[in-house]
N, C-alpha and C positions, 0 to 999 in steps of 0.2 A: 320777280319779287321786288315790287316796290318798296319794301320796308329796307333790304340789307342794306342799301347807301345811306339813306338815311340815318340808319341804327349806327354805321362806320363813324357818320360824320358827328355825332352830335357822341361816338362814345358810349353807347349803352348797350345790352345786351337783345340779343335779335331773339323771340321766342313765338315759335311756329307752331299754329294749330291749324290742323289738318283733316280734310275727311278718313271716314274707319278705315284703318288696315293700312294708313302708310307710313307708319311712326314706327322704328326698332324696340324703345326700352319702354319700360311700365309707364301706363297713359290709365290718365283718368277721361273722363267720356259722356258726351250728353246726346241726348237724343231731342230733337224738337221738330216740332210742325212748323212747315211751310205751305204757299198758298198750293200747291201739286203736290202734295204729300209731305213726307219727313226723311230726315238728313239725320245723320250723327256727326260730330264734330269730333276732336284727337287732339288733346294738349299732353306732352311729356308730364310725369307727375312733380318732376322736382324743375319745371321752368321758371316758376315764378314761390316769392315765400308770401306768407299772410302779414298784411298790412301795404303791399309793394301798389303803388301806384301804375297804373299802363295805359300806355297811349296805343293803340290798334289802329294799323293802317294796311289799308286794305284799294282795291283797282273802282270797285262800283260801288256807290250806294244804291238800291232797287228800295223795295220795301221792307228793307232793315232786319229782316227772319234771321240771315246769317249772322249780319251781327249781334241781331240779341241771343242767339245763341251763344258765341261767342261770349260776353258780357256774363251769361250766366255759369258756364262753364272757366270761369276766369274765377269768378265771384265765389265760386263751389272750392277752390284752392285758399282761398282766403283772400284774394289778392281783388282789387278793382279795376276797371278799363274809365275813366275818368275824362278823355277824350279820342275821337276818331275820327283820321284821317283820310281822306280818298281823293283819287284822280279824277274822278266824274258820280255827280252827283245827281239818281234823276229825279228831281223833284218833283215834278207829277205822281210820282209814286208811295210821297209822306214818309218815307224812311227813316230822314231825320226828326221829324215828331216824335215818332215811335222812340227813338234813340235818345230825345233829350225827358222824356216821359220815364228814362231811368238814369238820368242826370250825367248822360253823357255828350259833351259840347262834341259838334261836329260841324268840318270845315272840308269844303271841297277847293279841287283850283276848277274844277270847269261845271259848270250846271246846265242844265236842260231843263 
Protein backbone atom coordinates (compact mmCIF):
# COMPACT_ATOMS: atom_id res chain seq x y z
CA UNK A 1 0.00 0.00 0.00
CA UNK A 2 1.38 3.03 -1.15
CA UNK A 3 -0.95 5.39 0.44
CA UNK A 4 -0.14 4.31 4.51
CA UNK A 5 3.48 6.36 4.57
CA UNK A 6 2.25 8.80 3.03
CA UNK A 7 -1.13 9.29 4.97
CA UNK A 8 1.54 8.69 8.37
CA UNK A 9 3.65 11.34 7.05
CA UNK A 10 1.59 14.19 6.12
CA UNK A 11 -1.02 13.11 9.30
CA UNK A 12 -4.19 12.26 7.83
CA UNK A 13 -6.35 9.57 7.87
CA UNK A 14 -5.74 6.46 5.51
CA UNK A 15 -9.23 5.36 3.94
CA UNK A 16 -9.28 2.04 1.80
CA UNK A 17 -11.51 0.99 -0.80
CA UNK A 18 -11.44 -2.35 -1.83
CA UNK A 19 -12.81 -4.97 -4.32
CA UNK A 20 -16.45 -6.88 -3.05
CA UNK A 21 -16.22 -9.02 0.07
CA UNK A 22 -12.92 -7.74 1.70
CA UNK A 23 -14.06 -5.00 4.01
CA UNK A 24 -15.55 -6.35 7.88
CA UNK A 25 -18.21 -3.44 8.67
CA UNK A 26 -21.19 -1.83 6.66
CA UNK A 27 -19.84 -0.75 3.14
CA UNK A 28 -21.50 1.12 0.66
CA UNK A 29 -20.61 -0.26 -2.98
CA UNK A 30 -20.48 0.58 -6.71
CA UNK A 31 -20.59 -1.40 -9.55
CA UNK A 32 -18.94 -0.22 -12.95
CA UNK A 33 -17.77 -1.07 -16.45
CA UNK A 34 -14.49 -1.73 -17.50
CA UNK A 35 -12.82 -2.18 -20.78
CA UNK A 36 -13.22 -6.76 -19.99
CA UNK A 37 -16.24 -6.34 -18.10
CA UNK A 38 -17.21 -4.83 -14.59
CA UNK A 39 -15.61 -4.73 -11.07
CA UNK A 40 -17.38 -3.58 -7.78
CA UNK A 41 -15.42 -1.47 -5.60
CA UNK A 42 -15.91 -1.38 -1.19
CA UNK A 43 -15.48 1.73 0.71
CA UNK A 44 -16.43 1.47 4.63
CA UNK A 45 -19.71 3.60 5.09
CA UNK A 46 -18.46 6.00 7.76
CA UNK A 47 -14.60 6.50 6.01
CA UNK A 48 -15.07 9.72 4.79
CA UNK A 49 -18.08 12.58 5.92
CA UNK A 50 -19.90 14.97 3.16
CA UNK A 51 -18.02 17.83 2.14
CA UNK A 52 -14.34 15.96 3.07
CA UNK A 53 -11.84 16.70 0.33
CA UNK A 54 -9.52 13.32 -0.98
CA UNK A 55 -6.65 12.86 -2.53
CA UNK A 56 -6.52 8.93 -3.92
CA UNK A 57 -3.46 7.39 -4.41
CA UNK A 58 -3.06 4.52 -5.92
CA UNK A 59 0.29 2.04 -7.91
CA UNK A 60 -1.14 2.55 -11.82
CA UNK A 61 -2.86 4.72 -13.84
CA UNK A 62 -4.24 2.49 -17.10
CA UNK A 63 -7.34 3.75 -18.54
CA UNK A 64 -8.66 5.54 -15.43
CA UNK A 65 -12.12 2.87 -15.03
CA UNK A 66 -10.82 2.00 -11.54
CA UNK A 67 -10.37 5.24 -10.72
CA UNK A 68 -13.49 6.65 -11.74
CA UNK A 69 -14.96 4.25 -10.01
CA UNK A 70 -13.52 5.12 -7.19
CA UNK A 71 -14.34 9.03 -7.60
CA UNK A 72 -17.89 7.94 -8.06
CA UNK A 73 -18.26 5.81 -5.18
CA UNK A 74 -16.34 8.58 -3.05
CA UNK A 75 -18.74 11.13 -4.44
CA UNK A 76 -21.96 8.82 -3.57
CA UNK A 77 -20.86 9.42 0.38
CA UNK A 78 -20.86 12.98 -0.09
CA UNK A 79 -17.24 13.38 0.00
CA UNK A 80 -14.86 14.42 -3.32
CA UNK A 81 -11.52 12.83 -4.60
CA UNK A 82 -10.09 16.38 -5.98
CA UNK A 83 -6.65 14.89 -6.75
CA UNK A 84 -4.76 11.65 -7.69
CA UNK A 85 -1.71 10.22 -7.05
CA UNK A 86 0.15 7.23 -8.62
CA UNK A 87 3.53 5.52 -9.13
CA UNK A 88 3.35 4.95 -12.88
CA UNK A 89 1.47 6.58 -15.22
CA UNK A 90 0.69 4.99 -18.71
CA UNK A 91 -0.17 7.54 -20.72
CA UNK A 92 -0.79 5.99 -23.94
CA UNK A 93 -3.64 4.83 -22.27
CA UNK A 94 -5.68 8.53 -21.65
CA UNK A 95 -6.55 7.78 -18.11
CA UNK A 96 -5.61 11.06 -16.93
CA UNK A 97 -7.93 12.72 -19.44
CA UNK A 98 -10.74 10.67 -18.49
CA UNK A 99 -9.62 11.72 -14.77
CA UNK A 100 -9.34 15.45 -15.27
CA UNK A 101 -12.91 15.33 -17.47
CA UNK A 102 -14.20 15.00 -13.80
CA UNK A 103 -11.92 17.61 -12.38
CA UNK A 104 -9.54 15.47 -10.87
CA UNK A 105 -5.61 16.77 -11.03
CA UNK A 106 -3.50 13.93 -11.48
CA UNK A 107 0.22 13.57 -11.02
CA UNK A 108 2.49 10.70 -11.50
CA UNK A 109 6.42 10.24 -10.43
CA UNK A 110 7.12 7.83 -13.43
CA UNK A 111 5.25 8.00 -17.01
CA UNK A 112 5.29 5.74 -20.14
Amino acid sequence: MFAAPLVRQVKKPLVVIRKAGKLPREKQSITYNLEYGVATLEIHKDSVEPGEKIVLVDDVLATGGTVEGCCRLINSLGAQIVSALFFIELSYLNGAERLKQLGVSVQALLTY
